[in-house]
Structure formats: structure tokens, C-alpha cells
PyMOL commands that place a pseudoatom at each C-alpha (Angstrom):
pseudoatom trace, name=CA, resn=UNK, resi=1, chain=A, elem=C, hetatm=0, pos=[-20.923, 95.698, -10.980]
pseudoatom trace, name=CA, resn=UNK, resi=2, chain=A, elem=C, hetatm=0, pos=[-19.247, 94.850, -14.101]
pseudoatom trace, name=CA, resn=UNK, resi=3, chain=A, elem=C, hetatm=0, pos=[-18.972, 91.520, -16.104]
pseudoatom trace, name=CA, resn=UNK, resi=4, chain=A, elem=C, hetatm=0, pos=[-16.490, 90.816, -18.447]
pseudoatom trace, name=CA, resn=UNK, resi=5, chain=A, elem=C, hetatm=0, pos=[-16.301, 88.291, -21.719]
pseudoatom trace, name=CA, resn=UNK, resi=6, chain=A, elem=C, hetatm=0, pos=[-13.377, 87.562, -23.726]
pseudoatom trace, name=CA, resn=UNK, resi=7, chain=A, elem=C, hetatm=0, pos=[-12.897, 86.176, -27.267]
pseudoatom trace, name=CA, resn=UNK, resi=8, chain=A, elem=C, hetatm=0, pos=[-10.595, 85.552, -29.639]
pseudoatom trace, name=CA, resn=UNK, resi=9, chain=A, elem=C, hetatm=0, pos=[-8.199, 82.915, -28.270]
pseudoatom trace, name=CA, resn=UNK, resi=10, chain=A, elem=C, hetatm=0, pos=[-7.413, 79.695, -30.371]
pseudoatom trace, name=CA, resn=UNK, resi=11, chain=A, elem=C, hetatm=0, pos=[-4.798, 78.039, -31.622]
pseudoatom trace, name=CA, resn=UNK, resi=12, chain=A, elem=C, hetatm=0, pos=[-1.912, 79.672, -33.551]
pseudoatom trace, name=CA, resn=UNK, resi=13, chain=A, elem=C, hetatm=0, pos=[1.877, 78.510, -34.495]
pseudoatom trace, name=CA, resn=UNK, resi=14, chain=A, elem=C, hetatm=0, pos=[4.882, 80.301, -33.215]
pseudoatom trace, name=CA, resn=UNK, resi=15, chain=A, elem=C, hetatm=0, pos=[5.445, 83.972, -34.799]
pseudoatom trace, name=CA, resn=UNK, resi=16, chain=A, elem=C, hetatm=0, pos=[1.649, 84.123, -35.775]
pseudoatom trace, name=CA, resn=UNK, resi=17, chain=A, elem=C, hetatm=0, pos=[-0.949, 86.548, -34.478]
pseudoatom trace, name=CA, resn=UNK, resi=18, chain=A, elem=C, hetatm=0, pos=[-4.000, 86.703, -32.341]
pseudoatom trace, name=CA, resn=UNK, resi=19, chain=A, elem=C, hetatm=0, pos=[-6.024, 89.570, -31.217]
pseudoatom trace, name=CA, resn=UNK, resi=20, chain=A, elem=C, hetatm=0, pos=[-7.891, 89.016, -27.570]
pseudoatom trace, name=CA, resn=UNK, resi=21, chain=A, elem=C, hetatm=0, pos=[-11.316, 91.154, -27.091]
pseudoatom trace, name=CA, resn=UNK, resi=22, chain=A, elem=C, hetatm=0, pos=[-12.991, 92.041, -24.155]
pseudoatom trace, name=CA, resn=UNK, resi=23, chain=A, elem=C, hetatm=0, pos=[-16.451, 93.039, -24.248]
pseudoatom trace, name=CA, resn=UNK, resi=24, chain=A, elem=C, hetatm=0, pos=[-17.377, 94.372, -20.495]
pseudoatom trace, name=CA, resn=UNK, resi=25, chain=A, elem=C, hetatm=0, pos=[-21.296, 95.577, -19.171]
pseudoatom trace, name=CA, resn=UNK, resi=26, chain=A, elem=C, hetatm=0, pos=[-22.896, 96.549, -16.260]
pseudoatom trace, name=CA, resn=UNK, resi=27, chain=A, elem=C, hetatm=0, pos=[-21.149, 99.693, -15.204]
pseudoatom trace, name=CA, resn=UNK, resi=28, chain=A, elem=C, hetatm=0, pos=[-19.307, 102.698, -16.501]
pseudoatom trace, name=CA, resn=UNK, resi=29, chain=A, elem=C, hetatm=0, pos=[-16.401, 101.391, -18.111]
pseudoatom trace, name=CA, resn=UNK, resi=30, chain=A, elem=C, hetatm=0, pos=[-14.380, 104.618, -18.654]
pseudoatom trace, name=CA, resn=UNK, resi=31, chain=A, elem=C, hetatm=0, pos=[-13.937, 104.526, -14.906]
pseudoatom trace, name=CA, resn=UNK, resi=32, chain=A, elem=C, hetatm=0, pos=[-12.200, 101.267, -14.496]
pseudoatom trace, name=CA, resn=UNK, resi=33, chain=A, elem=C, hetatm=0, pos=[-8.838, 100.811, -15.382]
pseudoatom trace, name=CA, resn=UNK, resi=34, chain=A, elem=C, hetatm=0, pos=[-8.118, 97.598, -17.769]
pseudoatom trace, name=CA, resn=UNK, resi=35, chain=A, elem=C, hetatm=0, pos=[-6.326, 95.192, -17.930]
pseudoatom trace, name=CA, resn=UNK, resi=36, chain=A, elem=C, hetatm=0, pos=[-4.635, 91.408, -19.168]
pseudoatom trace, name=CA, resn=UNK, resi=37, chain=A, elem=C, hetatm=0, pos=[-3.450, 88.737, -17.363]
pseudoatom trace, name=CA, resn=UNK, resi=38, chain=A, elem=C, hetatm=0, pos=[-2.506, 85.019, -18.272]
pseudoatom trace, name=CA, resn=UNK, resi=39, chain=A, elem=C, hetatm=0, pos=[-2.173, 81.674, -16.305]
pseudoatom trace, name=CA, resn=UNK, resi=40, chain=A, elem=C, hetatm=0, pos=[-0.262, 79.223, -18.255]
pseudoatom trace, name=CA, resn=UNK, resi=41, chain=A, elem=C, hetatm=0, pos=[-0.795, 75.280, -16.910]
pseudoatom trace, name=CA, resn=UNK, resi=42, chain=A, elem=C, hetatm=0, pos=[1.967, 75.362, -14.205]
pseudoatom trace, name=CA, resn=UNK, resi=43, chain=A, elem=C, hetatm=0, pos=[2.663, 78.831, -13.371]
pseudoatom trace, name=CA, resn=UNK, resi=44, chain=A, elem=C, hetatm=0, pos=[0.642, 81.402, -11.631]
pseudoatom trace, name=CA, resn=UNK, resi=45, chain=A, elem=C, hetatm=0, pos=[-1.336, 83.868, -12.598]
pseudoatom trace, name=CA, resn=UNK, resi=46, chain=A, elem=C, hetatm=0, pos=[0.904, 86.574, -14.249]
pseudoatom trace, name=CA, resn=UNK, resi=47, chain=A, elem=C, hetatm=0, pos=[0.261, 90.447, -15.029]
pseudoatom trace, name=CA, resn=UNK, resi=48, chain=A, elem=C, hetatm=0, pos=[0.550, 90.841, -18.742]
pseudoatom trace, name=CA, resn=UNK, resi=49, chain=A, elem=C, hetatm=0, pos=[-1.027, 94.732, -19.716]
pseudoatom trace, name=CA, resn=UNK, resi=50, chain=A, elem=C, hetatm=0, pos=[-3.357, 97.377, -18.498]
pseudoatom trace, name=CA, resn=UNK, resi=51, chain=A, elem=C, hetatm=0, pos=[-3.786, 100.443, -19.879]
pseudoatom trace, name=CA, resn=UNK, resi=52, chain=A, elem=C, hetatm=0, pos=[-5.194, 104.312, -18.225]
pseudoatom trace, name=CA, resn=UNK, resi=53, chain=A, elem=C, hetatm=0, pos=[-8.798, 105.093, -18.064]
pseudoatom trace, name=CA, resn=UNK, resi=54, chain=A, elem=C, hetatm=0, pos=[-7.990, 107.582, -21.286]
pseudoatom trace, name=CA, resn=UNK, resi=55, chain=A, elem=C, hetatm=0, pos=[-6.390, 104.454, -23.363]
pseudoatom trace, name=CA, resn=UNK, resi=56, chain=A, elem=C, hetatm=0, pos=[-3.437, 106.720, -23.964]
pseudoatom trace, name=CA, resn=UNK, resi=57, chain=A, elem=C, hetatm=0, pos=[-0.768, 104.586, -21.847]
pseudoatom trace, name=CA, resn=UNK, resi=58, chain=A, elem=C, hetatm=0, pos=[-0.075, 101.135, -21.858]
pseudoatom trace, name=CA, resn=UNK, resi=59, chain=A, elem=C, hetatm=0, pos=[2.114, 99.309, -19.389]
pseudoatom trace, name=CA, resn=UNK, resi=60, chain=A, elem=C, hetatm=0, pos=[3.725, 95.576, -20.737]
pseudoatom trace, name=CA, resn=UNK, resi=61, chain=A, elem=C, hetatm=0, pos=[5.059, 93.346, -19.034]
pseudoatom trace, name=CA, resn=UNK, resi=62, chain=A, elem=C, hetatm=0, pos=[8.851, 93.090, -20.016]
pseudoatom trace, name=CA, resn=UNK, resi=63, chain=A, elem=C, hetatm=0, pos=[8.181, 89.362, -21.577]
pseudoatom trace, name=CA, resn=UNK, resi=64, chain=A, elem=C, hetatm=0, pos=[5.520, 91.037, -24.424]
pseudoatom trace, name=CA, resn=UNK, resi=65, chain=A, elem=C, hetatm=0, pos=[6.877, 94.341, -24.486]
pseudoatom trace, name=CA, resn=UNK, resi=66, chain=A, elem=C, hetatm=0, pos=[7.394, 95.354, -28.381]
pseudoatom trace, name=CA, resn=UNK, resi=67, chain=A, elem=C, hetatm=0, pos=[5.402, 92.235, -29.541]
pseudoatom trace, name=CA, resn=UNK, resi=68, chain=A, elem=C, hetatm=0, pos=[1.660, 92.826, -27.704]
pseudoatom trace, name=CA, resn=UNK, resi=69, chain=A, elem=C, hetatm=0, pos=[-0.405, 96.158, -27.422]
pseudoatom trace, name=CA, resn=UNK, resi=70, chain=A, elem=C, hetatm=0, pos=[-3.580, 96.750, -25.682]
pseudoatom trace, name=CA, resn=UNK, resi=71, chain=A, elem=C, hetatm=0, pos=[-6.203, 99.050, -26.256]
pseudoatom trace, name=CA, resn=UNK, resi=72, chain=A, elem=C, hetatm=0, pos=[-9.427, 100.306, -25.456]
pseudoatom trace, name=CA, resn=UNK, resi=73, chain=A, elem=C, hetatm=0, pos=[-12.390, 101.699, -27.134]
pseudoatom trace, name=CA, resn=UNK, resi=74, chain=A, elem=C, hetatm=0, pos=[-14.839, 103.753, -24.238]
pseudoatom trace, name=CA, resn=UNK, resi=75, chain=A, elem=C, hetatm=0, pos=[-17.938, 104.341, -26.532]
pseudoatom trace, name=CA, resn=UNK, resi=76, chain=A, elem=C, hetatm=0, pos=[-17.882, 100.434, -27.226]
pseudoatom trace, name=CA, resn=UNK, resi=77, chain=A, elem=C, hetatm=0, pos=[-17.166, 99.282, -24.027]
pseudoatom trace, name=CA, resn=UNK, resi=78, chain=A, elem=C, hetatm=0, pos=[-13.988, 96.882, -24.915]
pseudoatom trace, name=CA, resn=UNK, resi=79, chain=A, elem=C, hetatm=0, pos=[-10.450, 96.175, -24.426]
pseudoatom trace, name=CA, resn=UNK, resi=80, chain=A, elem=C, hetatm=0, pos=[-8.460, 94.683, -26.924]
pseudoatom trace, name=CA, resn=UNK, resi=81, chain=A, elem=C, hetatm=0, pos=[-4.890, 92.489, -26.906]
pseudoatom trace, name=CA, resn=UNK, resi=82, chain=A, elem=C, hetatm=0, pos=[-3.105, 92.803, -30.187]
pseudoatom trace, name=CA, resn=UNK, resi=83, chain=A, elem=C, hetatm=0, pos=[-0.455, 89.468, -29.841]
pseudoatom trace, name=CA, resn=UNK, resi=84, chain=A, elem=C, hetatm=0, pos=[2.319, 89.485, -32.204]
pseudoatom trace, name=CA, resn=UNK, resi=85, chain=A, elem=C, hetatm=0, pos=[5.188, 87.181, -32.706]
pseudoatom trace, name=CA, resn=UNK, resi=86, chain=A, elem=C, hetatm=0, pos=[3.703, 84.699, -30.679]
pseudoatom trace, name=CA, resn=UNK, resi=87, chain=A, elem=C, hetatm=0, pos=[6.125, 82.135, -28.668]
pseudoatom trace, name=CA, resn=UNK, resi=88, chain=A, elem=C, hetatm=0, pos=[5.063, 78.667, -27.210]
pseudoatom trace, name=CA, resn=UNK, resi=89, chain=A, elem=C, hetatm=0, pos=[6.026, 80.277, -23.778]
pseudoatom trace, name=CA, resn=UNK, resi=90, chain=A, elem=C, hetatm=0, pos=[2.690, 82.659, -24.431]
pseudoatom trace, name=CA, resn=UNK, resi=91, chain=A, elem=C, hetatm=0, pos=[0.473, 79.715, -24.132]
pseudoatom trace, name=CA, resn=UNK, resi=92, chain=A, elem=C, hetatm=0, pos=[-1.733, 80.473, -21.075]
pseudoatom trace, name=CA, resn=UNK, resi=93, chain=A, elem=C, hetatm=0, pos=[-5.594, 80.832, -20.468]
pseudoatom trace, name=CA, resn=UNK, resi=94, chain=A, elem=C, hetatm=0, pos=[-6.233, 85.043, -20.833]
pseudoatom trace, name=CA, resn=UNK, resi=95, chain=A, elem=C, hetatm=0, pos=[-8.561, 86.798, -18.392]
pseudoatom trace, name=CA, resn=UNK, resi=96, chain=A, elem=C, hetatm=0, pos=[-9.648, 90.639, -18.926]
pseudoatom trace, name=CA, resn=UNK, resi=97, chain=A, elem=C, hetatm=0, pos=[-9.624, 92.260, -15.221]
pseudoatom trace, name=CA, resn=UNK, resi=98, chain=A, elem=C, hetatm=0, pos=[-11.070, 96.146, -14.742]
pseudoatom trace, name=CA, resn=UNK, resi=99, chain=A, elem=C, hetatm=0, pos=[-10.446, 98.122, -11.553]
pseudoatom trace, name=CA, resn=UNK, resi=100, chain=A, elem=C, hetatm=0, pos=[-10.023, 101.386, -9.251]
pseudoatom trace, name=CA, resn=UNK, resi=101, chain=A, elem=C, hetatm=0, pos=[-6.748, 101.180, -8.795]
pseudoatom trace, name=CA, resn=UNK, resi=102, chain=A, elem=C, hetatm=0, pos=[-3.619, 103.406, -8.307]
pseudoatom trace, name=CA, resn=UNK, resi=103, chain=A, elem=C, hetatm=0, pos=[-1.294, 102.993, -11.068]
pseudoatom trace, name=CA, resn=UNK, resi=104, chain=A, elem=C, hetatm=0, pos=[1.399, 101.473, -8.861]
pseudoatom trace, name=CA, resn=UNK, resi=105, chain=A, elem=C, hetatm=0, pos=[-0.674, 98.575, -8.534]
pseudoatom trace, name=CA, resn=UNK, resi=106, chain=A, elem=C, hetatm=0, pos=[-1.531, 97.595, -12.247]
pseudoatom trace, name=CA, resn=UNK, resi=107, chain=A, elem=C, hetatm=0, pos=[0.505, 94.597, -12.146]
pseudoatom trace, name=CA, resn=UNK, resi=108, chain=A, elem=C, hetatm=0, pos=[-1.213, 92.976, -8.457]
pseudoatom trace, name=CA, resn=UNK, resi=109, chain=A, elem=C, hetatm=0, pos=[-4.103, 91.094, -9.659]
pseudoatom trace, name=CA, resn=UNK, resi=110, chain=A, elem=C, hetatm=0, pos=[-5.652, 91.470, -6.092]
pseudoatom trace, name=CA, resn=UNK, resi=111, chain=A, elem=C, hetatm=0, pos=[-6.395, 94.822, -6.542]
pseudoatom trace, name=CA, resn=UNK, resi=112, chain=A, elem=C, hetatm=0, pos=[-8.911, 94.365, -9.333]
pseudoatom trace, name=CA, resn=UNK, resi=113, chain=A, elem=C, hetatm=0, pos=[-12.287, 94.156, -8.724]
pseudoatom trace, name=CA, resn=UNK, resi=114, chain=A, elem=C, hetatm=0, pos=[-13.877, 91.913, -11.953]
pseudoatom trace, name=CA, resn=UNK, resi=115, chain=A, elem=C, hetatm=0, pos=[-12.769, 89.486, -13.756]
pseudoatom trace, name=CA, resn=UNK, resi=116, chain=A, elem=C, hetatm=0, pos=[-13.952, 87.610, -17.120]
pseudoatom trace, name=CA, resn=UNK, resi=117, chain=A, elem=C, hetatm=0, pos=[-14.039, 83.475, -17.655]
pseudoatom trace, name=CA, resn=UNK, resi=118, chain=A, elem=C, hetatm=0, pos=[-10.583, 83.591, -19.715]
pseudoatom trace, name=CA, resn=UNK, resi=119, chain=A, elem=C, hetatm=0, pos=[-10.358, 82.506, -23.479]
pseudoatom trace, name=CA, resn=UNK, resi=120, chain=A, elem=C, hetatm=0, pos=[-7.358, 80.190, -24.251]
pseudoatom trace, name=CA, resn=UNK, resi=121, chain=A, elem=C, hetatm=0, pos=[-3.932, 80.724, -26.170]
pseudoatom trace, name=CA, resn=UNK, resi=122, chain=A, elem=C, hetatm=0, pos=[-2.496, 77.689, -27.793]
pseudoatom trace, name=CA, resn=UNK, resi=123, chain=A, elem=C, hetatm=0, pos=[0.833, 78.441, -29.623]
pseudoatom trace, name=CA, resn=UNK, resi=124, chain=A, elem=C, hetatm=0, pos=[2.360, 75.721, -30.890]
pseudoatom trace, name=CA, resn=UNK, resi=125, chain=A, elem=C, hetatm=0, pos=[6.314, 75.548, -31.871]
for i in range(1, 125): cmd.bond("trace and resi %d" % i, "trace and resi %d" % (i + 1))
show_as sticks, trace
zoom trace
């Protein structure tokens, strides 16, 4: 079974830059797809990125496409969130997920099988 930990949130002001890791354990991590998704304090829980067992694709959704990219190193076990331009609207708490999934369902959260504690994005405007 796999555990997940993120790092790297804080606090940042609008148009800065953060970079979200995710360190995962416990199983073969090649095999799982990867990735982001963010619950700001009213909304629900929202897809953000995942990216293919390889790390050669990543899917966005359209709200950070062109300003985030993930990524994933195999032989160190993590996935990473590059976050550009940041808006206010990006606040949220930012949980790593990792899966067997078909790649019509990256964006439904239910179909991912861990899930790290979340690290928090403050952007202030």
C-alpha cells in the first residue's frame, strides 16, 4: 500500500511561485498513476494534474493550464507541482493522490486509491 507526503506549500503573493513535492513509499511507484488535487475553504475537492506512469504526459486542468506543470521522477519516488503565476483563486489545501486507473478517469478523485495529508497554498492578492 502506498503512503504519500507532501511539502512545499506556504504562503506566496499573487504572480509568485511555489513548487509542491510529493515524496510516496510503500509500493512500486512507477505503477501508479499521479496525480494533484486541491480543496479550497468552500469548494470541493477539485482535479488539478496527473501525469502517465512514463511522466511523459501531463493533463491540466483548464484553470492552471500554461501556468502549473507536474512531474515525476521514478528512481526517486516523487511527484512534483511546478505553480507559476499564482492567483488568490489558487488558494486551496493540495493533496498528492496515486492510482490504477484508466486515463479517462484522471480527473474523478474516487478512482484513486492513496492519498497524502495535503500541504497548504496561501496566495495572497
Amino acid at each position: 500500500q502506498m503512503q504519500l507526503v507532501e511539502s512545499g506549500g506556504g504562503l506566496v503573493q499573487a504572480g509568485g511561485s511555489l513548487r509542491l513535492s510529493c515524496a510516496a513509499s510503500g509500493a512500486t511507484f512507477s505503477s501508479y498513476r499521479m496525480a494533484w488535487f486541491r480543496q479550497g475553504a468552500v469548494k470541493e475537492r477539485e482535479f488539478v494534474a496527473a501525469i502517465t506512469y512514463s511522466g511523459d504526459t501531463g493533463i491540466y486542468a483548464d484553470s492552471v493550464k500554461g501556468r502549473f506543470t507536474i512531474s515525476r521522477d521514478n528512481a526517486k519516488k516523487t511527484v512534483t507541482l511546478q505553480m507559476n503565476s499564482l492567483k488568490a483563486e489558487d488558494t486551496a489545501v493540495y493533496y498528492c493522490a496515486a492510482g490504477w486507473l484508466y486515463e479517462s478517469d484522471y480527473r474523478r478523485g474516487n478512482k484513486y486509491l492513496a492519498w497524502g495529508q495535503g500541504t497548504t497554498v496561501t496566495v495572497s492578492s
